[in-house]
C-alpha positions in Angstrom: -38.1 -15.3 2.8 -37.0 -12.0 3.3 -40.3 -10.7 4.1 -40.9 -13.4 6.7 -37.7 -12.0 8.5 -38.9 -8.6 8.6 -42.4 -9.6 10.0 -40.1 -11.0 12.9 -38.3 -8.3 13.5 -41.5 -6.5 13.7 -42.6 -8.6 15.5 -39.7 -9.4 18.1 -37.6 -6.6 17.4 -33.7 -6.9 16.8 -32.0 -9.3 18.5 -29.7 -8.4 21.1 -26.3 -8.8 19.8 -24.6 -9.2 23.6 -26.6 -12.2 24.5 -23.8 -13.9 21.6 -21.5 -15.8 24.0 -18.8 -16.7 21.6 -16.9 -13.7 21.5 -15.6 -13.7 17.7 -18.7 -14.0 16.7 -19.9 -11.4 18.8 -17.0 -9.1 17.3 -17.9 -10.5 13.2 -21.5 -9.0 13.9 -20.6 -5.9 16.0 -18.0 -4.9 13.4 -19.2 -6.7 10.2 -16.4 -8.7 9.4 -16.3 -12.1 8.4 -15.5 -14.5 11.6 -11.8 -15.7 10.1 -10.6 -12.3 9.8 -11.7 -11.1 13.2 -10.0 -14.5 14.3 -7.0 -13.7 12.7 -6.6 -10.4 13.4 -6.5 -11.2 17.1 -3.9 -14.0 16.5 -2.1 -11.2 14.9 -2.7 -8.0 17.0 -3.9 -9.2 20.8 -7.5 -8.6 21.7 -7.2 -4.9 22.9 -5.4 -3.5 19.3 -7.7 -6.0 17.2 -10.5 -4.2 18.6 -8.9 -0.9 17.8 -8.4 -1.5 14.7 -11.8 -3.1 14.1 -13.9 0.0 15.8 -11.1 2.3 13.0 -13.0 0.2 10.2 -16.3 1.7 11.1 -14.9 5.7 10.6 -15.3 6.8 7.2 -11.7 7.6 6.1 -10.1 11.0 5.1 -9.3 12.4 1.5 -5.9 12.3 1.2 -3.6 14.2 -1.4 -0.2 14.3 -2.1 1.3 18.0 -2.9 4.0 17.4 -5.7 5.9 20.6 -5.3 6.5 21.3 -1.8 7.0 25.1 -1.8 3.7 25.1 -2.6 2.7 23.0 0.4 1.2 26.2 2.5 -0.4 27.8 0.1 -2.4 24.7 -1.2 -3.1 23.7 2.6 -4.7 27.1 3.1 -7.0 26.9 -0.3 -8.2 23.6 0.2 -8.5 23.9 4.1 -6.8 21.0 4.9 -4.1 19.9 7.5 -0.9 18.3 7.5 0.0 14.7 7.2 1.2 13.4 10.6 2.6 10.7 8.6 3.9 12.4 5.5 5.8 15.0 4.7 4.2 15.5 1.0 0.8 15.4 2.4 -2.7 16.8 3.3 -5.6 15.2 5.1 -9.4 16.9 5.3 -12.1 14.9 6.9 -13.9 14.6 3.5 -13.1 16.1 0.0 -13.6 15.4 -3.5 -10.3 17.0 -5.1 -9.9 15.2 -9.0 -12.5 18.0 -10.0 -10.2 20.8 -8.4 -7.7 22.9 -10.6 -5.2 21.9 -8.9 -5.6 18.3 -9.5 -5.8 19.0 -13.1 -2.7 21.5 -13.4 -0.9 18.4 -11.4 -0.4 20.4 -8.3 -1.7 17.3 -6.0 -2.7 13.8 -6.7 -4.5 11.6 -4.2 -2.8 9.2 -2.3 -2.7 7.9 0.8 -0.7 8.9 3.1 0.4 5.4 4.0 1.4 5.0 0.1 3.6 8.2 0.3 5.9 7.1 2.1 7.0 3.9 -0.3 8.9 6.1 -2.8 11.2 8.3 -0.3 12.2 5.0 1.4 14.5 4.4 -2.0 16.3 7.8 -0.7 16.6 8.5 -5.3 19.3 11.2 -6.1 18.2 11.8 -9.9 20.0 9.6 -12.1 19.1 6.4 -11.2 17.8 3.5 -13.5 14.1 2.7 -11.3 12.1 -0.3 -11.7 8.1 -0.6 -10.9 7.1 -4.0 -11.0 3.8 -3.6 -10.4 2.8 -0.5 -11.3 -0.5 0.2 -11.8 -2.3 2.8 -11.2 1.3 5.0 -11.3 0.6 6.6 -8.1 4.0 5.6 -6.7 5.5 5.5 -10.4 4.9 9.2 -10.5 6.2 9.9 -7.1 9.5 8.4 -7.7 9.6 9.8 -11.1 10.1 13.2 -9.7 13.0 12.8 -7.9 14.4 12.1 -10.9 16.6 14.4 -13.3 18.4 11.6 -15.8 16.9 8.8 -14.4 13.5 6.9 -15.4 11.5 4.4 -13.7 10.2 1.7 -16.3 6.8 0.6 -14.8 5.5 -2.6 -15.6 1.9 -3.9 -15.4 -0.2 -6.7 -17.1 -2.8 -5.0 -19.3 -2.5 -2.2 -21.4 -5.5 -0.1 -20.3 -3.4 -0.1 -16.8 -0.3 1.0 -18.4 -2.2 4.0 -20.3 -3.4 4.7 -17.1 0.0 5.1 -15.3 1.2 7.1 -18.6 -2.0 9.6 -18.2 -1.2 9.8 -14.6 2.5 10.8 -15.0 1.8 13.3 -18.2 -1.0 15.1 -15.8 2.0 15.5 -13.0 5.0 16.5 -15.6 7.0 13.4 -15.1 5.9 11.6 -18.4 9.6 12.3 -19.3 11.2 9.9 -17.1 8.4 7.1 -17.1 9.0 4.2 -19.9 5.5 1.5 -19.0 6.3 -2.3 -20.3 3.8 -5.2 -20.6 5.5 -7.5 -18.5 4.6 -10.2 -15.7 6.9 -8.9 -13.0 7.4 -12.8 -12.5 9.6 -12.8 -15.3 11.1 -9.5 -15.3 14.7 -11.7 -15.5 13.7 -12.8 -18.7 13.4 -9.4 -20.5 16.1 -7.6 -18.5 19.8 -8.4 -17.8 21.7 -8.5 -14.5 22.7 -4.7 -13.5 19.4 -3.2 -15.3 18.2 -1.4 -12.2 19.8 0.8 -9.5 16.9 1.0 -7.3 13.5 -1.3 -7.7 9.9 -1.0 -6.1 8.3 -4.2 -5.7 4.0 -2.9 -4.5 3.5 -6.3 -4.4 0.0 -7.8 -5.7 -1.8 -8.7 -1.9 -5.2 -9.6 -0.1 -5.7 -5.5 0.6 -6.7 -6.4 4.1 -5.3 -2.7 4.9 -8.1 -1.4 2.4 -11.4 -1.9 4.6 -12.2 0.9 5.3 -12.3 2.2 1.6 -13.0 -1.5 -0.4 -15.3 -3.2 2.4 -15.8 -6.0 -0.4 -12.7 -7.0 0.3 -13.6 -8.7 3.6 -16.4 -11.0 1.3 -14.1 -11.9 -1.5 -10.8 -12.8 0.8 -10.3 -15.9 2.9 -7.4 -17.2 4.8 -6.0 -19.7 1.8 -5.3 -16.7 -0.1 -3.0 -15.2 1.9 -0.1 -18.2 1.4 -0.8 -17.8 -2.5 0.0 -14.1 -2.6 3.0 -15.3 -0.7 4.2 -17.3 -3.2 3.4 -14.6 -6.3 5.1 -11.7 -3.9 8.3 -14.5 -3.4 8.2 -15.3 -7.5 8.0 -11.3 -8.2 11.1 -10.5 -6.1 12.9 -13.6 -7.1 12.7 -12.4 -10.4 13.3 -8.7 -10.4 16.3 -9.2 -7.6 18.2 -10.9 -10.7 18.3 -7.6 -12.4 19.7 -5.4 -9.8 23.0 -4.2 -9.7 25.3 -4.6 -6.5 24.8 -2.0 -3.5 21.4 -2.3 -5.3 17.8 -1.7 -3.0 14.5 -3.3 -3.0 11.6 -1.8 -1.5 8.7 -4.3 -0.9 5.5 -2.8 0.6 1.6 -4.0 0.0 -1.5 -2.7 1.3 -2.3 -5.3 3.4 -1.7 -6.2 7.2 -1.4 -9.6 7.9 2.4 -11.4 8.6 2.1 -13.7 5.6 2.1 -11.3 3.0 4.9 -8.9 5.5 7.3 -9.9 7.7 6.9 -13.9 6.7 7.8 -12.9 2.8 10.7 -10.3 4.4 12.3 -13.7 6.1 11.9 -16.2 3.8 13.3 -14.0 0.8 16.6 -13.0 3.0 16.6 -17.3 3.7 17.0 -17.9 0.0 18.5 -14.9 -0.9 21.8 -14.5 1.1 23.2 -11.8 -1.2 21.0 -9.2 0.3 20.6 -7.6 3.7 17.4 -6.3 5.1 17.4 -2.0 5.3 16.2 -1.2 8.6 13.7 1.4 7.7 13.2 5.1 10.1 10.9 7.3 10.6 9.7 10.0 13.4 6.4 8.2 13.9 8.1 4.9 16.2 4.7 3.3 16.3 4.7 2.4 12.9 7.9 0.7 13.1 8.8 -3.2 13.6 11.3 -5.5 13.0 13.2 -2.9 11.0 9.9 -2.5 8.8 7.2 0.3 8.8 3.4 -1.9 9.5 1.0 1.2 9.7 -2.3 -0.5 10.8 -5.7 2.0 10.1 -6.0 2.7 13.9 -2.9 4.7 14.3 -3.4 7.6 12.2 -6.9 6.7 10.1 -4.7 6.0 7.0 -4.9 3.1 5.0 -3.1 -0.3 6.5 0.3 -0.2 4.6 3.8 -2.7 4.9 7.3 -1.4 3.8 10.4 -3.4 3.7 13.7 -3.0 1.8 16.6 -5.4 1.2 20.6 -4.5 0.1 22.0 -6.3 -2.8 25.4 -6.8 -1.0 27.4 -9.7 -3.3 26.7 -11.1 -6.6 
């Protein structure tokens, strides 16, 4: 079979990919993306930013690092070469790298992280003694990160599997934070089980989502997704914070963010938690960059600043 099909192309050469008439299937080809998601990522975006972000997919994305200590953000900008983060402050951006052999990785100077994902953990605004929950914490990325802001304070991260919870432990002992990270084996669907009310004074919810705003770095995404999946996220991502709100104390915050960049895992989850949850408040989230914000949220899609596609929301706990 598949030598037939290269005798024709041999033979006939390639066919011409503009004499497809139906325009989404023109686009799945020209982009190599499966039909629905071109489709929905129209409905979503409008023609003319769907096909931004589409021709974004086809650039290979930039290594990313997050500097932990930033009065040494010069001076590791000038060894590795590298340039600042338009989007955060804590980061650099080269066109390619490989930095988890570097020294500095190792001594815990940087991490890598995208520069989308850095800007989760300030969002919580932590002053150092806070009680932190991670629901769903693997790899620790964003465990670490909030971990040191803190002086008294801990995060306890939670994850499934213990192999993911050593990994967050390895990753906050290599940045000097192990101190104020506690990891759990818990479903963060039934965080209100295992913890009373008032546990946490700040919670991170990275929810569990389709990773549409991964392409560019997991293109098997786009062949192991389809549209179904993204109402059944919704409901885990509605279980997760249903259950972790229970243990938050009032005047209390919630960030919810996920790595993805459709509305039913975003904004849709954002309304219908605030509809069966009237003792919180949305946050309206800021930030310098005003394209990445809507609706009071921050929706960073990969054409805007060649970062990963990235959601953050947060809610107020405002009456018991």
């Amino acid at each position: 079979m598949v030598n037939a099909v290269l005798r024709r192309i041999l033979r006939e050469g390639w066919p011409d990919i503009d004499s497809i008439k139906r325009k989404n299937k023109h686009d799945s080809i020209a982009y190599s993306l499966p039909v629905w998601l071109v489709s929905k990522l129209k409905e979503e975006y409008g023609e003319e930013r769907a096909q931004a972000i589409f021709e974004s997919l086809l650039v290979r994305n930039k290594a990313s690092i997050r500097v932990t200590n930033l009065s040494r953000k010069e001076e590791i900008k000038a060894l590795l070469e590298a340039t600042d983060s338009p989007l955060a402050a804590t980061g650099l951006v080269k066109e390619q790298g490989h930095f988890a052999g570097h020294d500095l990785f190792a001594e815990g100077a940087i991490t890598i992280q995208d520069e989308s994902s850095q800007l989760v953990a300030p969002t919580l605004d932590l002053q150092g003694d806070e009680q932190v929950l991670d629901a769903c914490a693997a790899p620790g990325g964003k465990t670490a990160h909030m971990a040191s802001y803190l002086t008294s304070g801990k995060v306890t991260a939670l994850d499934l599997y213990n192999h993911k919870l050593d990994l967050i432990q390895e990753n906050a002992e290599r940045l000097g934070v192990a101190d104020r990270v506690q990891t759990q084996k818990l479903d963060a669907r039934k965080v209100h089980e295992f913890f009373g009310r008032d546990s946490f004074d700040k919670i991170l919810v990275d929810a569990p989502c389709s990773g549409i705003g991964l392409l560019r770095r997991k293109p098997d995404i786009k062949y192991n997704k389809e549209t179904a999946d993204f109402m059944s996220l919704q409901e885990i991502q509605l279980e997760i914070l249903g259950s972790v709100c229970q243990t938050l104390r009032k005047g209390g915050i919630i960030t919810y963010s996920t790595c993805t960049i459709v509305s039913e895992e975003n904004f849709q989850v954002v309304e219908a938690f605030l509809e069966s949850h009237p003792e919180f408040e949305q946050v309206k989230l800021e930030h310098e960059c005003k394209d990445i914000l809507k609706d009071g949220c921050i929706l960073i899609t990969p054409e805007l600043y060649g970062s990963d596609g990235f959601f953050i929301s947060q809610f107020r706990k405002i009456s018991e």
